[in-house]
SESEFI-650882 format. One record per atom (N, C-alpha, C, CB): atom name; x, z, y negated. Coordinates in steps of 0.05 Angstrom, whole numbers. Glycine has a CB too. Example, Ala and Ser with C-alpha at 12.3 -4.5 7.8 and 13.67 -1.06 7.14 Angstrom:
2
gulum N, east 264, up 156, north 114
gulum CA, east 246, up 156, north 90
gulum C, east 264, up 156, north 66
gulum CB, east 226, up 181, north 89
gulum N, east 257, up 142, north 45
gulum CA, east 273, up 143, north 21
gulum C, east 258, up 157, north -1
gulum CB, east 282, up 114, north 12
This chain:
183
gulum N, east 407, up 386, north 128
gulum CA, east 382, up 371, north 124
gulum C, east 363, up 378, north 147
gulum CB, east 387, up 340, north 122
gulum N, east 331, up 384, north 141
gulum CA, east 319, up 396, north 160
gulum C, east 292, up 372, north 167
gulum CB, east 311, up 429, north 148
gulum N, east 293, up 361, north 184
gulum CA, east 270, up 343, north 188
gulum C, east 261, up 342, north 221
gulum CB, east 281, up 312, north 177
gulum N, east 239, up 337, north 222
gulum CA, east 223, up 338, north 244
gulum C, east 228, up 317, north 267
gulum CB, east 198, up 338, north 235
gulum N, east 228, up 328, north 290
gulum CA, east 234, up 307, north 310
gulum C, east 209, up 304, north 331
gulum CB, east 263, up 316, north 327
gulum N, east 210, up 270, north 341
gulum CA, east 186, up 273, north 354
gulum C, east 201, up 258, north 381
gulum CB, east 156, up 258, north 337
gulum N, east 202, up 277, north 399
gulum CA, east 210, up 260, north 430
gulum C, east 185, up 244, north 455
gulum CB, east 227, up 286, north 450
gulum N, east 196, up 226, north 453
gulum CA, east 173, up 210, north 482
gulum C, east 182, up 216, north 504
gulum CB, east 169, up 175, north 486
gulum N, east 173, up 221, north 528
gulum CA, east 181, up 232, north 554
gulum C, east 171, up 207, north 568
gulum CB, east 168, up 261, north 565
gulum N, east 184, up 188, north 573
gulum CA, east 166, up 160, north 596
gulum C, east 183, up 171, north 628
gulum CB, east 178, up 110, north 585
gulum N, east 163, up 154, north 645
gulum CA, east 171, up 157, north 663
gulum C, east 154, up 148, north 686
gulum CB, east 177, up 178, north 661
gulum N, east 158, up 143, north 707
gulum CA, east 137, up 137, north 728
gulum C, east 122, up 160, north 737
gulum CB, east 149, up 126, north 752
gulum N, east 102, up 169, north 753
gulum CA, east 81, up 192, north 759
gulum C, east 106, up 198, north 772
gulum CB, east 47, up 190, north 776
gulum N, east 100, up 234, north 779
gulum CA, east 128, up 252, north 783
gulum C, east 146, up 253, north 786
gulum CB, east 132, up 260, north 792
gulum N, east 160, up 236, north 752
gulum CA, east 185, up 245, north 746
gulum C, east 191, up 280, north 737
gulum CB, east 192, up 226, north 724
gulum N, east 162, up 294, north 716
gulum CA, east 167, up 313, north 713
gulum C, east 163, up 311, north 686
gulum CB, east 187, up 321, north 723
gulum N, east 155, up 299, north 674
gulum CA, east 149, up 288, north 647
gulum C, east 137, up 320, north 636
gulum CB, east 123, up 258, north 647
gulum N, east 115, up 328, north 641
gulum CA, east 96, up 354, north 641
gulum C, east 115, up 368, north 644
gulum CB, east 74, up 359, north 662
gulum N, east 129, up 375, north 655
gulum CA, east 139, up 397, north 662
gulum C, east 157, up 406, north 643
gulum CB, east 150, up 396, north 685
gulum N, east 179, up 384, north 649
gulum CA, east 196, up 387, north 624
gulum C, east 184, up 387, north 598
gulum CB, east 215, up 368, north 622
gulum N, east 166, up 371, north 591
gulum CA, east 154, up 383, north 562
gulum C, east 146, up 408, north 561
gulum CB, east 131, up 371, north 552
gulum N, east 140, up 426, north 578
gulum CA, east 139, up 445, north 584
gulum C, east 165, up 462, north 570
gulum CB, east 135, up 442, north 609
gulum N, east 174, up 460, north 589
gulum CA, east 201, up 473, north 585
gulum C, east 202, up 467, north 549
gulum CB, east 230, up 456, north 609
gulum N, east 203, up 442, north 549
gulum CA, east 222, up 434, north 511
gulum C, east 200, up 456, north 491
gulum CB, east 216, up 384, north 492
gulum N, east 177, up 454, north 500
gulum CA, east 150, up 467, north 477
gulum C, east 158, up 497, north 474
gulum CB, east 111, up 464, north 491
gulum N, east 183, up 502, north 486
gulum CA, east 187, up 535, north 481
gulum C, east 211, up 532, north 467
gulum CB, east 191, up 558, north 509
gulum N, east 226, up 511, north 465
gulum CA, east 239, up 511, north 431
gulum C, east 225, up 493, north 403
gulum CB, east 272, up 496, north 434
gulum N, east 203, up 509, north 407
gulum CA, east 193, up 498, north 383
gulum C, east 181, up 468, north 374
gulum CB, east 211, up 502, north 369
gulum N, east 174, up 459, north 398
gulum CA, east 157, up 428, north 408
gulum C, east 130, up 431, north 401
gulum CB, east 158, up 419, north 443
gulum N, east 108, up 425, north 402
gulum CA, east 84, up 424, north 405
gulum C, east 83, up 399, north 415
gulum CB, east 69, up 430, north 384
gulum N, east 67, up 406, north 442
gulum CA, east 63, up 383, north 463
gulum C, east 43, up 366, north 467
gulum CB, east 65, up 391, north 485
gulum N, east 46, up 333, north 469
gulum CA, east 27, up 324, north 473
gulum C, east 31, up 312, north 506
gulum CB, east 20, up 306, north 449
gulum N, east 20, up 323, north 519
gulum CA, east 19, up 308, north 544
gulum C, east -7, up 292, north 541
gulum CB, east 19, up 327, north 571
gulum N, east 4, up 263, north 560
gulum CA, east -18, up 241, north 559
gulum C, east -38, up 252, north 573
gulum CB, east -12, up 213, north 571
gulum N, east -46, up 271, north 588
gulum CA, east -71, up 292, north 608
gulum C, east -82, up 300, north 581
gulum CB, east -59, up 325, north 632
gulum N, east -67, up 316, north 560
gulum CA, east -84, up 312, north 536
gulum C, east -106, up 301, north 521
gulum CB, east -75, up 308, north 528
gulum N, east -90, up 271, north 524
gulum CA, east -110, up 251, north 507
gulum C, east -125, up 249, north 535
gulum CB, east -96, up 217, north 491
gulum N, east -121, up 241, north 561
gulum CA, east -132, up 237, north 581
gulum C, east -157, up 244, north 596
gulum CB, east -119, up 241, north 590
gulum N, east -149, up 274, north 592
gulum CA, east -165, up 290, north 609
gulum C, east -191, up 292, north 603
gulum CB, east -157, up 314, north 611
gulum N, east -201, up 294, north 572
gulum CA, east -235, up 291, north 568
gulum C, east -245, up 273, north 578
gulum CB, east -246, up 287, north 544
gulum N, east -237, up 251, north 590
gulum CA, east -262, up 229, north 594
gulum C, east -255, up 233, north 632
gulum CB, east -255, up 187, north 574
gulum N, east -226, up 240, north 635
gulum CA, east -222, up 236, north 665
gulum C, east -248, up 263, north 690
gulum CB, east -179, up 246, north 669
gulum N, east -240, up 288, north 669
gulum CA, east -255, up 301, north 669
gulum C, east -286, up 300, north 679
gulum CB, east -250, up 303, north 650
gulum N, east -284, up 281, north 670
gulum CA, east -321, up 269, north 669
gulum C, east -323, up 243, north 696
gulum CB, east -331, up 247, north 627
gulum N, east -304, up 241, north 699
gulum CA, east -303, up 215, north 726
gulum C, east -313, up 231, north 753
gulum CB, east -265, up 199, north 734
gulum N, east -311, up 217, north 777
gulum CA, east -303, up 234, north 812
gulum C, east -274, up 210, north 808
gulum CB, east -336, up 225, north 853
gulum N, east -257, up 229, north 807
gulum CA, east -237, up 220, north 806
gulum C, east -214, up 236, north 834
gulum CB, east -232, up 222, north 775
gulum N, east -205, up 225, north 850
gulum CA, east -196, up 237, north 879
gulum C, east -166, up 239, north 877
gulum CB, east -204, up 217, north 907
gulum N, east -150, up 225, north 861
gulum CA, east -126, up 224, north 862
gulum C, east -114, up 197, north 869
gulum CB, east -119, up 241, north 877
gulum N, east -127, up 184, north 883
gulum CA, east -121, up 157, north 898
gulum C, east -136, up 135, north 889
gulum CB, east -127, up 159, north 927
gulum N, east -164, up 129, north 887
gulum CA, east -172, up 122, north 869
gulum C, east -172, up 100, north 839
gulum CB, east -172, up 137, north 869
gulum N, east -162, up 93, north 839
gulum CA, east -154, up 78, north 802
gulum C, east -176, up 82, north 792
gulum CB, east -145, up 41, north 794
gulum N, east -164, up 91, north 766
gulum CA, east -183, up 97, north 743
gulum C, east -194, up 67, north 737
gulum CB, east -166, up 112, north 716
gulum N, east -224, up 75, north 732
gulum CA, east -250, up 51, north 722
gulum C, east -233, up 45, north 693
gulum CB, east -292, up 69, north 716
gulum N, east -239, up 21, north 697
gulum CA, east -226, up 13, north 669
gulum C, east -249, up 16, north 647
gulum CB, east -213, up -21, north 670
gulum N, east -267, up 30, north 651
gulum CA, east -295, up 40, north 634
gulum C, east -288, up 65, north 614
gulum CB, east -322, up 52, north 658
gulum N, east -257, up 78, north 635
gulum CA, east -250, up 99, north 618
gulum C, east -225, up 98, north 602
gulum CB, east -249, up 121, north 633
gulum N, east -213, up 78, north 596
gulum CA, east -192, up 68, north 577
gulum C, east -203, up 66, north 546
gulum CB, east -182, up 38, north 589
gulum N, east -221, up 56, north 538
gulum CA, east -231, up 49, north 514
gulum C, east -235, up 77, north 496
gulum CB, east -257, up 33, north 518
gulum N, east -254, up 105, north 507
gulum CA, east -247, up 130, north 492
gulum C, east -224, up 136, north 493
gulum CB, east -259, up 151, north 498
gulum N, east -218, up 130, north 529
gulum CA, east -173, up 153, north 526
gulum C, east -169, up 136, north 487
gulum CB, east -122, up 123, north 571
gulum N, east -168, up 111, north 486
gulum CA, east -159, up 106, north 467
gulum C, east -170, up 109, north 439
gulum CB, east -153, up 87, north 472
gulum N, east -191, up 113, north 446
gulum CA, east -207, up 133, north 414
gulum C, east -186, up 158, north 412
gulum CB, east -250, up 151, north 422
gulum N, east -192, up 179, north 428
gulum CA, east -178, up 204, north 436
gulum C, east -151, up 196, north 424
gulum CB, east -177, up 212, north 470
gulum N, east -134, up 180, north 431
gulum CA, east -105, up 174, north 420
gulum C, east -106, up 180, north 399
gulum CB, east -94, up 149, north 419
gulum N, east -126, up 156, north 384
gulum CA, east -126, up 143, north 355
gulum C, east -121, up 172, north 340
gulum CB, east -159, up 124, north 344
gulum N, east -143, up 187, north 343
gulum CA, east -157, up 210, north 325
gulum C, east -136, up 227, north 327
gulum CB, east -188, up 224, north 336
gulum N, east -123, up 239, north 358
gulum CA, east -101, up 250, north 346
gulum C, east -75, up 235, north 337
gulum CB, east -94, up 268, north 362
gulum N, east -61, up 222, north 340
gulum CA, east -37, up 207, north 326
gulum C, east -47, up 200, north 295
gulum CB, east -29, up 177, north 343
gulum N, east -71, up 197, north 289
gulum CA, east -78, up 201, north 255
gulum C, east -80, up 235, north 248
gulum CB, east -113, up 184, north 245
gulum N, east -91, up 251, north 258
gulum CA, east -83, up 282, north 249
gulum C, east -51, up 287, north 257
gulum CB, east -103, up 307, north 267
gulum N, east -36, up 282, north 280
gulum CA, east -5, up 296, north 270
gulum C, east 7, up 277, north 252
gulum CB, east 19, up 302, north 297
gulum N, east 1, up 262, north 253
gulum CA, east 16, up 238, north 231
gulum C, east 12, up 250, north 198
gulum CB, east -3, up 201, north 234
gulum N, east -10, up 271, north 189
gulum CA, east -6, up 286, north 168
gulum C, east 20, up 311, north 169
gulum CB, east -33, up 297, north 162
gulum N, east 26, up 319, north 194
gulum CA, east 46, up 344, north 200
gulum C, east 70, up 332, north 194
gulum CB, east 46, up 356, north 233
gulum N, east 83, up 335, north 166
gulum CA, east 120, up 334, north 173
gulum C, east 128, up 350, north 171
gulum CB, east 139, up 321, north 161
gulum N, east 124, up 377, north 183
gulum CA, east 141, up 396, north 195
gulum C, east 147, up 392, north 220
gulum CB, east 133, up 418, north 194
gulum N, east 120, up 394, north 245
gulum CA, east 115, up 403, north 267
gulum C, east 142, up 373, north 284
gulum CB, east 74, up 405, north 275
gulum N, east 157, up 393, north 300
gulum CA, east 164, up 378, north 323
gulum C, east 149, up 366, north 343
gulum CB, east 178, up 391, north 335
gulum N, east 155, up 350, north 359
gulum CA, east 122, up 339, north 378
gulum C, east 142, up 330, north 403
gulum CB, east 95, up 302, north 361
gulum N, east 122, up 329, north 428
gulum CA, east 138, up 322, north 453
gulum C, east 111, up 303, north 456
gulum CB, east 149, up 349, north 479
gulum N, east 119, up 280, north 456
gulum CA, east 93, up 269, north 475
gulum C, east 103, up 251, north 507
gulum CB, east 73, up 245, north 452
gulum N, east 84, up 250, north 526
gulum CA, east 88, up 238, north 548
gulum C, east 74, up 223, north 567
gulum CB, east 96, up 251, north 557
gulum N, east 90, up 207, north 575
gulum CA, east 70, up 180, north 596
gulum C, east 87, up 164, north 608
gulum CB, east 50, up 157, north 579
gulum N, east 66, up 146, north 620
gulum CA, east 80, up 123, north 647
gulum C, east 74, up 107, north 633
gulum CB, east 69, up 118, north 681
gulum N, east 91, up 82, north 623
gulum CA, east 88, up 60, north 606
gulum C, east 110, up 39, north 625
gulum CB, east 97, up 67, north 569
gulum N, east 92, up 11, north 624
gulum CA, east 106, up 2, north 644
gulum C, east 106, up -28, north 619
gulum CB, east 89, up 2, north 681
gulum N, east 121, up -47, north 626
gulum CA, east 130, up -77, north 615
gulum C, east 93, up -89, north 607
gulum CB, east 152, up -101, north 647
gulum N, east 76, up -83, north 593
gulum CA, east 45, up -88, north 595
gulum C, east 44, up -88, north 563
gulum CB, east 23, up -63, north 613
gulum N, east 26, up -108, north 554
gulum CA, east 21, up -108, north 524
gulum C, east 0, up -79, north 524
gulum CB, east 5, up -142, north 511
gulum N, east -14, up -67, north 537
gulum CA, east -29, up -49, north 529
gulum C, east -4, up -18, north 524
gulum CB, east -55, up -48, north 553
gulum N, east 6, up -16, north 550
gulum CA, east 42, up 3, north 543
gulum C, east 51, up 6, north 519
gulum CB, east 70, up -11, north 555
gulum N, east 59, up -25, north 508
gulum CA, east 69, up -26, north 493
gulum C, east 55, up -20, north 460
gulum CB, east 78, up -44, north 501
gulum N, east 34, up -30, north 461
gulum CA, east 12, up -18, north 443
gulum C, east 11, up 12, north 449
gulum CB, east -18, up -31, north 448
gulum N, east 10, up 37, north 460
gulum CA, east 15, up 58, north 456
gulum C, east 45, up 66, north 449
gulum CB, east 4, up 68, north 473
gulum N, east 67, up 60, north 466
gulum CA, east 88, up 65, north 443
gulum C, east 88, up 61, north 418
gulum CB, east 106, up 55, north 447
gulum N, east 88, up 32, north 413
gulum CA, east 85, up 34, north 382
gulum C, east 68, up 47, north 372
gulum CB, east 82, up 14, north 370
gulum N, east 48, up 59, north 371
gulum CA, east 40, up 74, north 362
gulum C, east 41, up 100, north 358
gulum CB, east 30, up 70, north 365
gulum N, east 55, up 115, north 378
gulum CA, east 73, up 131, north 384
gulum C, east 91, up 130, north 363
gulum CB, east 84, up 125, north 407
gulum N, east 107, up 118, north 364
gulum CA, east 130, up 117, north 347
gulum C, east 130, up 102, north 316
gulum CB, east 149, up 103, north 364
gulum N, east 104, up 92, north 311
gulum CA, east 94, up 89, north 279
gulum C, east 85, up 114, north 271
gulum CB, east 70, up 69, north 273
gulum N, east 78, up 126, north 291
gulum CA, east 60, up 159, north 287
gulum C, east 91, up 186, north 268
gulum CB, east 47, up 176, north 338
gulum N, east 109, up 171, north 284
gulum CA, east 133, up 179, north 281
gulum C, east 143, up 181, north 248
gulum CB, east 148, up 159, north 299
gulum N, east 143, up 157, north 251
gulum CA, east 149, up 141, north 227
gulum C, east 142, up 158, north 204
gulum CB, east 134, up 112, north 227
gulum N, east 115, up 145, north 205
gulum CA, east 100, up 157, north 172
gulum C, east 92, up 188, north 173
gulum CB, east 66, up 139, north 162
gulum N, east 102, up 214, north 198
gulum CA, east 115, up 237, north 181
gulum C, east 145, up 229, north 177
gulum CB, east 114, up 269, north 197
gulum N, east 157, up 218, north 179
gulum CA, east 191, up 215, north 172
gulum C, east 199, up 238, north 197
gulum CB, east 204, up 226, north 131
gulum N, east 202, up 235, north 211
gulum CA, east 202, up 248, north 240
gulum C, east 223, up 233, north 256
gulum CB, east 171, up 246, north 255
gulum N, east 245, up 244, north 259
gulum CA, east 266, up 227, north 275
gulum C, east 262, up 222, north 311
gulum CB, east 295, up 244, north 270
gulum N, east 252, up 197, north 312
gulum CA, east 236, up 187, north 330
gulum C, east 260, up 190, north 361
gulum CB, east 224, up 152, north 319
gulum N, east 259, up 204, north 383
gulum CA, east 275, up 199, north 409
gulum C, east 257, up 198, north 437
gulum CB, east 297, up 224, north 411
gulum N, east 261, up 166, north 443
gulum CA, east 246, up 159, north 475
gulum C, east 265, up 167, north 489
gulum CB, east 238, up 128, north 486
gulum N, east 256, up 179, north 515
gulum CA, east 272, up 184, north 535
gulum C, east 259, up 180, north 559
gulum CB, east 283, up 208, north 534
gulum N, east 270, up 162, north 572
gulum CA, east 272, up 156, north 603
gulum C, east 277, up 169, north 629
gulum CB, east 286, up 143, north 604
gulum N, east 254, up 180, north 641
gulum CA, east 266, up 199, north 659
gulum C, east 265, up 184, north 681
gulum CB, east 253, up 227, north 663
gulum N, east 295, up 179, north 703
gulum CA, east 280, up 168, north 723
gulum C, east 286, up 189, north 744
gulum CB, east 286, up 137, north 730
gulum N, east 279, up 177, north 768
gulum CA, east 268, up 191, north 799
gulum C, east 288, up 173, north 823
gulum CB, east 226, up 182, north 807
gulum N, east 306, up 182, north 838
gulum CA, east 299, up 173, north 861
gulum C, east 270, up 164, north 875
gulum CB, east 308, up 189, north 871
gulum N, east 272, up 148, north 893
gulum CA, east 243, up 143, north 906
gulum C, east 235, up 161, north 922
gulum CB, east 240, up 120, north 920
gulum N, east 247, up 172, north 940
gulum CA, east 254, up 195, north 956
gulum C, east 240, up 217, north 941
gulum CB, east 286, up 199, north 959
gulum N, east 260, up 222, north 927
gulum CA, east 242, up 259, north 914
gulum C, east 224, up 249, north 893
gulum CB, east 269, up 291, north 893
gulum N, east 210, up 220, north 884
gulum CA, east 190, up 222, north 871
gulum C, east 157, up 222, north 887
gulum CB, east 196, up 201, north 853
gulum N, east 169, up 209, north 917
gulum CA, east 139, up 214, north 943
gulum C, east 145, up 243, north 947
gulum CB, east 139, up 193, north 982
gulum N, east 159, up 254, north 949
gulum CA, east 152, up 289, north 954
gulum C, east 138, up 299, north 929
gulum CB, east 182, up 311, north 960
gulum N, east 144, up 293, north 910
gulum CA, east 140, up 302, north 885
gulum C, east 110, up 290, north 879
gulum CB, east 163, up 293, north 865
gulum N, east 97, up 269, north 886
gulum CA, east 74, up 256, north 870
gulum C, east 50, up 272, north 893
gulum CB, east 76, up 213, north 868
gulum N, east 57, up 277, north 914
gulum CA, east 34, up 281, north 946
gulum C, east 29, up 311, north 931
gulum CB, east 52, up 282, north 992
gulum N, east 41, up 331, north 916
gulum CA, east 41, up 357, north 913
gulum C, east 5, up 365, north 903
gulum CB, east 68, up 364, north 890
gulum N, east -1, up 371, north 915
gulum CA, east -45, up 379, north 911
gulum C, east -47, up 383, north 880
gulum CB, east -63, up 420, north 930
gulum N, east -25, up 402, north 875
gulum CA, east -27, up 420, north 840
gulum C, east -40, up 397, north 831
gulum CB, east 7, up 431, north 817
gulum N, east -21, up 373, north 828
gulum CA, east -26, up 339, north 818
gulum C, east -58, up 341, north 813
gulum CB, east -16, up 310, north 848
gulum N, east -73, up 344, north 827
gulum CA, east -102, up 334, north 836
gulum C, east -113, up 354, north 800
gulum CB, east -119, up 351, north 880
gulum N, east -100, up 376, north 802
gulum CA, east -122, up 395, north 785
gulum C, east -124, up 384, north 749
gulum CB, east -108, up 434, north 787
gulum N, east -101, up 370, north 751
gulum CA, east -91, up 357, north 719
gulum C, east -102, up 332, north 725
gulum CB, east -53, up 356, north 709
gulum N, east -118, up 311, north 735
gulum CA, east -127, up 279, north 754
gulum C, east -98, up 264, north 744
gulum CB, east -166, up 256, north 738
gulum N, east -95, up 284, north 761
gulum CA, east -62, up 255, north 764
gulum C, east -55, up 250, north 793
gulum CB, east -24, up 268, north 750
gulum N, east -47, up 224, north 788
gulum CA, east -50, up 207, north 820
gulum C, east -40, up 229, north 844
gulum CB, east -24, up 174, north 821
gulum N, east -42, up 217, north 868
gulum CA, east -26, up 233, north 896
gulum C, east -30, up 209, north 911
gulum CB, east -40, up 265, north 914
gulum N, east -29, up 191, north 893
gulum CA, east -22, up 167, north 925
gulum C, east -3, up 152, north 917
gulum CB, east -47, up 141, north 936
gulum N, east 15, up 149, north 949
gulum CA, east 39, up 144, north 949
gulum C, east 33, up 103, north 948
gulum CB, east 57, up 161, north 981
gulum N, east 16, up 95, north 947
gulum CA, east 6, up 64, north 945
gulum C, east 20, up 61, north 918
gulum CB, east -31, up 57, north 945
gulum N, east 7, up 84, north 897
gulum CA, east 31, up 70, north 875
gulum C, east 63, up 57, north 870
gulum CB, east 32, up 84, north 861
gulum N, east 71, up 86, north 886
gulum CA, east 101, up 80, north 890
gulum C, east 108, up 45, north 894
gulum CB, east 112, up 98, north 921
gulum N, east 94, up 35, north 914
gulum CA, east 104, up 15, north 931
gulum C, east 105, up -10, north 911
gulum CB, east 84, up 11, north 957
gulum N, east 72, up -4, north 895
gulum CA, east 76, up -32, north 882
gulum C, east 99, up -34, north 851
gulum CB, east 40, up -42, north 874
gulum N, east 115, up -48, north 853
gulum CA, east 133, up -63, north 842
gulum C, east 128, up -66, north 808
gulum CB, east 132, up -88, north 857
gulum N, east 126, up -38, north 796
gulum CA, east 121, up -44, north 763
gulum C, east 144, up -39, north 750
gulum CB, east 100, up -27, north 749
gulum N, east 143, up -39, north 735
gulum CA, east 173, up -34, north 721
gulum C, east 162, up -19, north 688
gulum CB, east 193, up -73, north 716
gulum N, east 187, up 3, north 690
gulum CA, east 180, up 15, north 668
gulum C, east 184, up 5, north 646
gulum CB, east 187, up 36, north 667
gulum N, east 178, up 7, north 617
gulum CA, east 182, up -14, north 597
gulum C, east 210, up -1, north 587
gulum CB, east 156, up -19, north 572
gulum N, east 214, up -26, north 575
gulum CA, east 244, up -28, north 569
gulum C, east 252, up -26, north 539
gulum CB, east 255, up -54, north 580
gulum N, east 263, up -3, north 530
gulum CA, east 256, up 12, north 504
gulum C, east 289, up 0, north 495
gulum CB, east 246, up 54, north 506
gulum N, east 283, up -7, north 471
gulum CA, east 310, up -22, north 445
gulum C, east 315, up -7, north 425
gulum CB, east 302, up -51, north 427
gulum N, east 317, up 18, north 427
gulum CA, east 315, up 42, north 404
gulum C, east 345, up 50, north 406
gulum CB, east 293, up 71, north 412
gulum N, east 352, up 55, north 381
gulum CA, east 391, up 65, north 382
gulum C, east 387, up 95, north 379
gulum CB, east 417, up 51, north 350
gulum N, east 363, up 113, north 389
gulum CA, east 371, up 145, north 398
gulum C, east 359, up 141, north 424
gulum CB, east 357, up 174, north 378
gulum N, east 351, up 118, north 452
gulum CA, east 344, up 122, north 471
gulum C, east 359, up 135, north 496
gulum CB, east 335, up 104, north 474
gulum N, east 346, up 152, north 506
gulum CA, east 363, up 173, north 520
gulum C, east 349, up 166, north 551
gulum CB, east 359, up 210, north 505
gulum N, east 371, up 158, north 567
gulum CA, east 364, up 160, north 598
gulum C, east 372, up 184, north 614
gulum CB, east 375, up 137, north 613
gulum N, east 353, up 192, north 634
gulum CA, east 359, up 219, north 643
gulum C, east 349, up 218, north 677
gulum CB, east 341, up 242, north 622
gulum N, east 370, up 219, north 696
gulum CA, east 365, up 213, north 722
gulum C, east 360, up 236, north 733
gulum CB, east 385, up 200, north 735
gulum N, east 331, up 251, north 737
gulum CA, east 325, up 275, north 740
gulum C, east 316, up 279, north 771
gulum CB, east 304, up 283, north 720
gulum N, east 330, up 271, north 782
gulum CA, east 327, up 275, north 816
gulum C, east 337, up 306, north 820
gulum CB, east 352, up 249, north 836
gulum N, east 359, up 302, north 811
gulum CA, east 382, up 330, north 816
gulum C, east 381, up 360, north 804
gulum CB, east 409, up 322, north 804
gulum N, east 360, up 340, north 777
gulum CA, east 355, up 363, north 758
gulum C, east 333, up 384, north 765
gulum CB, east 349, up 352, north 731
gulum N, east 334, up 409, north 744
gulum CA, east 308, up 431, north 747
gulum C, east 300, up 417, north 709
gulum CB, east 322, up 481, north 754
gulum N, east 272, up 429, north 707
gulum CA, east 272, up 424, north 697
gulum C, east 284, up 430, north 665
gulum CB, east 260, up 421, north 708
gulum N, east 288, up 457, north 673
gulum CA, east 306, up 469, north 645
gulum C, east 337, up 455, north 639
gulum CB, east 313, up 504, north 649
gulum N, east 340, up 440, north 658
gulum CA, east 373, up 433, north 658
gulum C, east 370, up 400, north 642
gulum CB, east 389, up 431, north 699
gulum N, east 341, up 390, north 656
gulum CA, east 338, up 365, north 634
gulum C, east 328, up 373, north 606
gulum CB, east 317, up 341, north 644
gulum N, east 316, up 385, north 605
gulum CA, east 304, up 397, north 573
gulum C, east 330, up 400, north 560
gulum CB, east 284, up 431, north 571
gulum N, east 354, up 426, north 576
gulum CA, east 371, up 425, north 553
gulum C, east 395, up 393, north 555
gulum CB, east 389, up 459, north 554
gulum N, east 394, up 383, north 572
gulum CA, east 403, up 352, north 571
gulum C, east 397, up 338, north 540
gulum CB, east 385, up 334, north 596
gulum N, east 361, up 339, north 540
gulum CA, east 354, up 332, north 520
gulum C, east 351, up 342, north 494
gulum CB, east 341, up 326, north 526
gulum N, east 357, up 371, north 491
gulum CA, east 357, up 381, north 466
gulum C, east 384, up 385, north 459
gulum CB, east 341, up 405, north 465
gulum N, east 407, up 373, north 474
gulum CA, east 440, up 373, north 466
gulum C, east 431, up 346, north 453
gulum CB, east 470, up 373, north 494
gulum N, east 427, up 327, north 458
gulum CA, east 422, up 294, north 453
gulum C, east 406, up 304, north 425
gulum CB, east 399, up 273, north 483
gulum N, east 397, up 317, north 426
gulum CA, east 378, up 321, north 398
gulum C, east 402, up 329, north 379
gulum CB, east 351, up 349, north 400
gulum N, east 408, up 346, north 383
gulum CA, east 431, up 361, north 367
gulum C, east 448, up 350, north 354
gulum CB, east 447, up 377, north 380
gulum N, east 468, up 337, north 379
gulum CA, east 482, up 310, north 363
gulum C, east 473, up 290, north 349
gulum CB, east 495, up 296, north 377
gulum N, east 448, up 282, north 354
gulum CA, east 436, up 261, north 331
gulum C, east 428, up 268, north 306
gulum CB, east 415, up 249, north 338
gulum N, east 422, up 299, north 298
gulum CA, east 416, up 309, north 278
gulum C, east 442, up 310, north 267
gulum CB, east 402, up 332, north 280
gulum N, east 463, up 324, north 269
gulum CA, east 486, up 318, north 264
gulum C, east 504, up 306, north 248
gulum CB, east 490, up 313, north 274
């Protein structure tokens, strides 16, 4: 039986989310990174890295969502990677589900996955400049404050402690996890 899979990549800012979608979009993924939906309006900010985003620019990011999650939601072929920081917040949680209704109505076998970080190699990892060219954070102020990532109730949710990892070693982590669930 041949059906389409759509994986979520969550995670706190530099777990590697990007990257590894990276890596997965060369077996046949088409990727949505949240810089995707993001980047047109961030684009348009002075945005430094450090900074928090004006909450002036949330309302298009979420036009931008809408418009694409209603065009792949006609695709039930295409595989999809999408990715983000979603923390315990009714607005979080309003993009997963939607995410994963998006899922739904192609009949797309839906898998969240959890990447986490040491704290350690996620401040070496978040300070890195590249960060700045995609407007994704470089300040370590986030680290400190106390959010918590949301807490996903799905029976294909896959946790993945990517401190240790490269990133091809979690991709194929996660495309064995794929395998056996098709299965």
């Amino acid at each position: 039986m041949s059906f389409s899979v759509t994986l979520y990549l969550i995670g706190f800012s530099g777990t590697g989310k990007y990257t590894i979608a990276k890596e997965l979009s060369k077996f046949n993924y088409k990727m949505v990174d949240n810089h995707l939906i993001n980047n047109p309006i961030f684009s348009l900010l002075d945005l430094d890295g450090v900074t928090p985003i004006p909450e002036k620019a949330w309302v298009p990011v979420r036009q931008i969502r809408k418009i694409i999650l209603e065009f792949i939601s006609q695709d039930q072929k295409s595989n999809y990677i999408f990715t983000n920081e979603l923390f315990e917040a009714e607005n979080d949680w309003r993009v997963y589900t939607q995410v994963k209704e998006t899922a739904e109505k192609r009949n797309s076998l839906f898998i969240p996955i959890k990447l986490t970080l040491s704290p350690e190699e996620r401040k070496k990892r978040i300070i890195n400049p590249d960060r700045l060219a995609r407007f994704k954070s470089t300040s370590l102020t986030e680290i400190h404050i106390k959010k918590e990532l949301i807490k996903i109730n799905h029976p294909h949710v896959l946790e993945i402690d990517v401190t240790n990892l490269s990133p091809l070693q979690a991709a194929s982590k996660i495309l064995n996890f794929v395998g056996c669930i098709k299965q």
